[in-house]
Backbone bond lengths (Angstrom), bond angles and torsions (degrees), N, CA, C in turn:
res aa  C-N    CA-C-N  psi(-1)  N-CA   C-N-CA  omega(-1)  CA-C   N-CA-C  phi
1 X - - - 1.444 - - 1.518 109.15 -
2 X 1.402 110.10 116.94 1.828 107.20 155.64 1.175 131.85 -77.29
3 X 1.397 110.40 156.89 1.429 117.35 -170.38 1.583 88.03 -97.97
4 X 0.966 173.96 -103.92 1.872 156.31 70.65 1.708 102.99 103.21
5 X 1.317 90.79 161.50 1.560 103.07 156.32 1.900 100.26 -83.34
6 X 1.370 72.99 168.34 1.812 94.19 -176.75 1.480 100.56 -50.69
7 X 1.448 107.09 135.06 1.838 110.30 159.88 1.155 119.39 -108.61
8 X 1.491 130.88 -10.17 1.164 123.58 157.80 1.578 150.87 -58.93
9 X 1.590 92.81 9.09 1.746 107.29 167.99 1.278 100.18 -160.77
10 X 1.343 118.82 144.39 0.988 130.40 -172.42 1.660 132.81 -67.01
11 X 1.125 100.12 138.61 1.760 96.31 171.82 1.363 130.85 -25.23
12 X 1.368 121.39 127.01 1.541 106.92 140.74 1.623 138.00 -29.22
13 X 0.796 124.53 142.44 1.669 137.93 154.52 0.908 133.85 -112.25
14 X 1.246 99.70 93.36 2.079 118.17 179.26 0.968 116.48 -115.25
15 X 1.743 114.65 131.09 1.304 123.03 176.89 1.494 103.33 -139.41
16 X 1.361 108.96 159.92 1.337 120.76 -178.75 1.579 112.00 -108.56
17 X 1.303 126.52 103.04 1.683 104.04 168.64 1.504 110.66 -106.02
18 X 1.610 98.01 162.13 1.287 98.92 -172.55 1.884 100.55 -129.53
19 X 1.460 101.16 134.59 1.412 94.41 177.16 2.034 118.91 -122.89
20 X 1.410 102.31 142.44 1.570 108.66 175.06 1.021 108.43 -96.54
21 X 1.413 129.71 127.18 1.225 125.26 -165.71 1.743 105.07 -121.19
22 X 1.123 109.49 173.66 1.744 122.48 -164.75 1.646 103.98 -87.63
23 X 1.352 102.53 144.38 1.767 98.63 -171.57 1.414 103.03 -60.00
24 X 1.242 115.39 168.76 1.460 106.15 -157.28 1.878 139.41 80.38
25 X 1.362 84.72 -65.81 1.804 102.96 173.90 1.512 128.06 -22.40
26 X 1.486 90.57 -40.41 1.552 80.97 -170.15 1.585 147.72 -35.82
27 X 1.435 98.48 -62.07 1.411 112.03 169.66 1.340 124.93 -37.73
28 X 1.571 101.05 -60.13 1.842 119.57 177.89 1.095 108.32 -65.17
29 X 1.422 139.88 -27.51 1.669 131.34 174.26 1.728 96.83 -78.09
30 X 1.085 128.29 -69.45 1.134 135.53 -171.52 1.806 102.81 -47.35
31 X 1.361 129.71 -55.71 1.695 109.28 153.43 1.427 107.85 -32.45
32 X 1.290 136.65 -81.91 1.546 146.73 -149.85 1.835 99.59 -65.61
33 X 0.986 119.11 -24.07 1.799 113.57 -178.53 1.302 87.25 -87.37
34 X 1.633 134.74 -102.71 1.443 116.89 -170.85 0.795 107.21 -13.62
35 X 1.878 128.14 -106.41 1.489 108.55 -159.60 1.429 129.71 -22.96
36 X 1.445 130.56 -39.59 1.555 133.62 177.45 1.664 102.73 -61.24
37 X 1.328 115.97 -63.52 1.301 108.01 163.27 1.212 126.62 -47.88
38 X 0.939 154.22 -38.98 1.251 166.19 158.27 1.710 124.41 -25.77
39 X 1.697 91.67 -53.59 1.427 111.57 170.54 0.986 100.09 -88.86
40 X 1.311 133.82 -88.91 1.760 120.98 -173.15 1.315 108.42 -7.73
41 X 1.406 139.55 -80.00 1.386 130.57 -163.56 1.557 112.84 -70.79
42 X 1.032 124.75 -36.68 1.830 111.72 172.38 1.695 93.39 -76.17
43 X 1.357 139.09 -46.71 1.630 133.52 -164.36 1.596 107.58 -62.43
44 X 1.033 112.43 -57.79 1.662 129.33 -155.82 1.363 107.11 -110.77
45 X 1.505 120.79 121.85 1.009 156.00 -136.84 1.593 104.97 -98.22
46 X 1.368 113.28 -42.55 1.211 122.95 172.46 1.435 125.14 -90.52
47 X 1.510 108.91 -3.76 1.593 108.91 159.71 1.451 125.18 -93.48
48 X 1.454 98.02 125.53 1.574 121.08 -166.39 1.178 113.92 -85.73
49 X 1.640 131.16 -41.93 1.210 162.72 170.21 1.258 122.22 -127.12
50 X 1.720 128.06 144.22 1.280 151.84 174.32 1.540 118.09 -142.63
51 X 0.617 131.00 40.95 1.471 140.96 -175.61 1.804 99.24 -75.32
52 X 1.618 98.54 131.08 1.435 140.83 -165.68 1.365 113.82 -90.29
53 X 1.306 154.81 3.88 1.322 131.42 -130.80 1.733 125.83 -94.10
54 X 1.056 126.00 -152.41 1.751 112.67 -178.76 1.646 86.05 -157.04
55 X 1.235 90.39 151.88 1.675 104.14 -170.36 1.730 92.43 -125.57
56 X 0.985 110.55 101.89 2.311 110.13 152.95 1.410 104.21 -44.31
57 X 1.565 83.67 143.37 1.267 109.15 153.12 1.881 114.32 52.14
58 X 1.312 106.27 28.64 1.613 122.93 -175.19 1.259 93.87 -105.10
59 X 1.554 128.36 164.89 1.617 135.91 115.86 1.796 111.42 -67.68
60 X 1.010 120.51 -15.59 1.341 111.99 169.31 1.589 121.94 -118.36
61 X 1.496 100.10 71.48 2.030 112.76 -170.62 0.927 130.02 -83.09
62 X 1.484 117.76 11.41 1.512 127.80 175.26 1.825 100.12 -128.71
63 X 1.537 103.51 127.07 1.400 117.54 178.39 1.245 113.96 -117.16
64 X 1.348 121.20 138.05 1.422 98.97 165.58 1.711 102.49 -138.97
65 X 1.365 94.94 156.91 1.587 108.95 -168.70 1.215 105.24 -138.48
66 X 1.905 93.13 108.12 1.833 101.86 -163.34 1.780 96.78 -114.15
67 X 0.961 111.26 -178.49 1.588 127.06 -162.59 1.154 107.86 -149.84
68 X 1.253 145.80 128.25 1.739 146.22 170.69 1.395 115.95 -132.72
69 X 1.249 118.07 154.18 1.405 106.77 -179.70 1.272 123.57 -60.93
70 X 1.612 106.06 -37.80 1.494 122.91 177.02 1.695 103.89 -160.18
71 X 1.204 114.01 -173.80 1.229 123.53 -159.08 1.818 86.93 -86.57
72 X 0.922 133.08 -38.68 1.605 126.18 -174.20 1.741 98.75 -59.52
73 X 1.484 115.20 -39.33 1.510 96.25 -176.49 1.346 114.25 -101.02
74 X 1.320 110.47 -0.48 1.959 97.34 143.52 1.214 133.10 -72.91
75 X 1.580 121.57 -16.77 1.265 139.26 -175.61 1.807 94.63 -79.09
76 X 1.293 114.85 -37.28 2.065 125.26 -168.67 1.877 85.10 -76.05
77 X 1.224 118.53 -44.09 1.414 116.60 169.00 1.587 113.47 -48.71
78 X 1.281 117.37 -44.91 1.995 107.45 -159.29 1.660 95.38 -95.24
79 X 1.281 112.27 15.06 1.302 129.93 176.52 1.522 128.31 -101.27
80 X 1.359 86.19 -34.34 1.870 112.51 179.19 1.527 98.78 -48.45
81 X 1.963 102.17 122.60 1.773 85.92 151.58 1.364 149.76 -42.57
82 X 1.493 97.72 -26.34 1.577 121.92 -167.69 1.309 107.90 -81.05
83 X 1.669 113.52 -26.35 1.369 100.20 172.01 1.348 121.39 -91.62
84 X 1.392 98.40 -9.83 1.882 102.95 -167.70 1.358 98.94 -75.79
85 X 1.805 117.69 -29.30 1.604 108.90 173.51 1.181 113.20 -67.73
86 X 1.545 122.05 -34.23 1.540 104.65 -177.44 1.193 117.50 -81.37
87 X 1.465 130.26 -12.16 1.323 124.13 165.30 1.315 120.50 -74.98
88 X 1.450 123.21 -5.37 1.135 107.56 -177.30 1.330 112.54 -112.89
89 X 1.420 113.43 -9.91 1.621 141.46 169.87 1.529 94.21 -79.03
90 X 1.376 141.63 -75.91 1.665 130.77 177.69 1.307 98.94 -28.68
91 X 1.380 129.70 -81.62 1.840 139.73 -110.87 1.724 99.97 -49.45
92 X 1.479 122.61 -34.79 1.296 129.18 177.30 1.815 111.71 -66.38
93 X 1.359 102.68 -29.75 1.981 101.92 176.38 1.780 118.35 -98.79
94 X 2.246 96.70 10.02 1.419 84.17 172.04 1.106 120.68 -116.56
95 X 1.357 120.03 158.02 1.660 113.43 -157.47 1.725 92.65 -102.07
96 X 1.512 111.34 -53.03 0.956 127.08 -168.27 1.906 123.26 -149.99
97 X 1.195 128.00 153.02 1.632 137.99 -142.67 1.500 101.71 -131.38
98 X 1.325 105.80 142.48 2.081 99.40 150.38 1.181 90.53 -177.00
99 X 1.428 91.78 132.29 1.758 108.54 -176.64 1.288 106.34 -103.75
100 X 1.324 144.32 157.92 1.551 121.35 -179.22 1.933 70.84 -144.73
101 X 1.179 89.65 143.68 1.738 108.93 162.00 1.801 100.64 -94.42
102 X 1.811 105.53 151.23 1.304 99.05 -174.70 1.943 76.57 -146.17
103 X 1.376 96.28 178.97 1.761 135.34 179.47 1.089 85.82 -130.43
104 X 1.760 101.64 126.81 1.181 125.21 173.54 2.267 104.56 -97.71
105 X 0.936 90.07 120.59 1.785 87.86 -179.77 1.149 127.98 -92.70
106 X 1.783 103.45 -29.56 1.213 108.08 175.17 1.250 104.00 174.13
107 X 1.940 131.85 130.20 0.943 115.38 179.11 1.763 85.52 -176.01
108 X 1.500 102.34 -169.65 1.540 96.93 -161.37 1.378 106.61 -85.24
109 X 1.747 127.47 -11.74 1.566 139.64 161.72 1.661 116.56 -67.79
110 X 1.261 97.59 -24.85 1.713 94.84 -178.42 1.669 89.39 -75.57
């Protein structure tokens, strides 16, 4: 019996980013994030979650709340072709970034 969650496989990796985007931007980032989401979860094996969302009344209105099996298949993520196009297709519609690392405690991806 454990006292703990399981230690025999590794953590989740969840992070939240948040993006400010350029007047205008919206639409064309929001094409280029779905699609990234899109692929990540049918492409990549180790993504559990991709979640899209929009925040009112922010400078930072696009959230996203990703899930990985572990930190090695978020790393197969910043690797993905699919993302390297959308990062390099965004970088002109972003104003501004913040990634926050999180602990996942409990949820229907853990």
């Amino acid at each position: 019996m454990s006292d703990g969650p399981e230690t025999d496989r590794a953590a989740p990796y969840v992070i939240l980013v948040e993006f400010a985007l350029a007047v205008g931007a919206d639409a064309a980032f929001e094409a280029l994030i779905l699609e990234n989401a899109r692929r990540s979860l049918s492409d990549e094996p180790g993504c559990r979650v991709f979640d899209v969302c929009a925040k009112a009344d922010d400078a930072y209105s696009i959230v996203l709340y990703e899930v990985y099996a572990d930190r090695a298949a978020f790393d197969a993520h910043l690797a993905a072709p699919h993302f390297k196009a959308f990062d390099e297709a965004s970088a002109a519609l972003v104003t501004g970034k913040r990634v926050t690392e999180l602990t996942l405690l409990t949820g229907a991806s853990g």
